[in-house]
VOGU-3710 file (C-alpha; in Angstrom, 3 decimals, decimal comma):
1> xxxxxxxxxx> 18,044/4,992/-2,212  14,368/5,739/-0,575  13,392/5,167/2,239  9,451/4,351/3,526  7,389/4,484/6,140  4,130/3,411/6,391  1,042/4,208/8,951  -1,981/3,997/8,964  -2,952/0,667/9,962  -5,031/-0,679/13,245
11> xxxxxxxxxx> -8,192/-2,889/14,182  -11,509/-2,377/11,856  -14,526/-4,050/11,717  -16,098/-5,912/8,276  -17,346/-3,283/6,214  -15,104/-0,078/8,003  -12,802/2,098/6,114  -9,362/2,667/6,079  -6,645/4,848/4,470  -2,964/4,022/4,681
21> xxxxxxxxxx> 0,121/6,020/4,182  3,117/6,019/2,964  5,694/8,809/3,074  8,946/8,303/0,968  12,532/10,438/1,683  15,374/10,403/-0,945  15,680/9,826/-4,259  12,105/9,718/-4,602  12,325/11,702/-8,171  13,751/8,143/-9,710
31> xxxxxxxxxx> 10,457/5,874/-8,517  8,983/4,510/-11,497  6,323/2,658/-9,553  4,734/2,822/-5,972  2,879/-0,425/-4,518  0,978/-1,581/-1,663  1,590/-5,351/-0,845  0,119/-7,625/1,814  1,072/-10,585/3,613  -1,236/-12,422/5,961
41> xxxxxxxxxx> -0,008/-15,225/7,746  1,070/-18,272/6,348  0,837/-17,055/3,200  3,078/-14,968/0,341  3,114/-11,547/0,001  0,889/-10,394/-2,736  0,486/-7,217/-5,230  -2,718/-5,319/-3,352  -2,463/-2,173/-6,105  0,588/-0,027/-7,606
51> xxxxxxxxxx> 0,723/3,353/-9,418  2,985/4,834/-11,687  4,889/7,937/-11,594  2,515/9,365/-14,224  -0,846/7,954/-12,457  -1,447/5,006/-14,227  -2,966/2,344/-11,525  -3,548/-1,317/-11,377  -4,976/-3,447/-8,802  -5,325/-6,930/-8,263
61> xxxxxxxxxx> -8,820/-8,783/-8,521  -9,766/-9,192/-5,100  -9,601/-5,478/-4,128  -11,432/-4,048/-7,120  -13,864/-1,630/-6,408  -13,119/-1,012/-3,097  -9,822/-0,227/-2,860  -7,888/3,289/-4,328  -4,311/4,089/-4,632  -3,060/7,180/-5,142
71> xxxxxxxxxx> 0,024/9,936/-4,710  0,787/13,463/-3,639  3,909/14,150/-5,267  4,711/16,978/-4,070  4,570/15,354/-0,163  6,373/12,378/-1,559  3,099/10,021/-0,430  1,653/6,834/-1,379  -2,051/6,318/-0,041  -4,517/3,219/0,173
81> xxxxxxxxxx> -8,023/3,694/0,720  -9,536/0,704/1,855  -13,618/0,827/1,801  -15,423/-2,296/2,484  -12,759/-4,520/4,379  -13,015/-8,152/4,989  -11,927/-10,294/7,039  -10,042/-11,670/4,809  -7,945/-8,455/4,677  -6,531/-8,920/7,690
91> xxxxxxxxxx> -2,441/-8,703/6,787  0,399/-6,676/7,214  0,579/-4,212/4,460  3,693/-3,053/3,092  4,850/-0,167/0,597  7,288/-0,697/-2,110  9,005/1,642/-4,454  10,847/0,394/-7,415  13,061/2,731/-9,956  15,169/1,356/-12,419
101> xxxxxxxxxx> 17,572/-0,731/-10,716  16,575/-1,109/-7,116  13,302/-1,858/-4,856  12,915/-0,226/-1,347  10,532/-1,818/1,180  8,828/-0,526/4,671  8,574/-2,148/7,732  4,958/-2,698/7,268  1,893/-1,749/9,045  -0,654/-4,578/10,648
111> xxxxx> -4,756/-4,686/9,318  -7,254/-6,266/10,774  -10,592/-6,833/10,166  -12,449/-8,724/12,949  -15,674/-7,962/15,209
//
């Protein structure tokens, strides 16, 4: 099993920058894929970006271009840089890690994006 924890997270104006973490302990070796996911309030969690153990990435539509995930294998980290937030990225962001038969989850860390 893996564990995650995230950090990273806090208050940023529209238009700041930040990068969140997320630092994995176990069986990290069997991840297949590492995500970032965000829920805001009301609404369902939702793929932000994911990468694979071999670097592939993917990210959702709204985040193109200004978001970039990435990995440091050999510290077992997940990272999100987020240039150019919106409001409307105001959530709490979560890490997931998924192997072959199981998906881990952190506890989350808030964003927000307000003046």
């Amino acid at each position: 099993q893996v564990q995650l924890v995230e950090s990273g997270g806090g208050l940023v104006q529209p238009g700041g920058s930040l990068r969140l973490s997320c630092a994995a302990s176990g069986s990290f070796f069997s991840i297949n894929v590492m995500g970032w996911y965000r829920q805001a309030p009301g609404k369902q969690r939702e793929l932000v970006a994911d990468i694979t153990s071999r670097g592939g990435t993917k990210y959702e539509g709204p985040v193109k271009g200004r978001f970039t995930i990435s990995r440091n294998n050999a510290k077992n980290t997940v990272y999100l840089q987020m240039n150019s937030l919106k409001p409307e990225g105001t959530a709490v962001y979560y890490c997931n890690a998924k192997s072959a038969c199981d998906s881990n989850w952190g506890q989350g860390t808030q964003v927000t994006v307000s003046s």
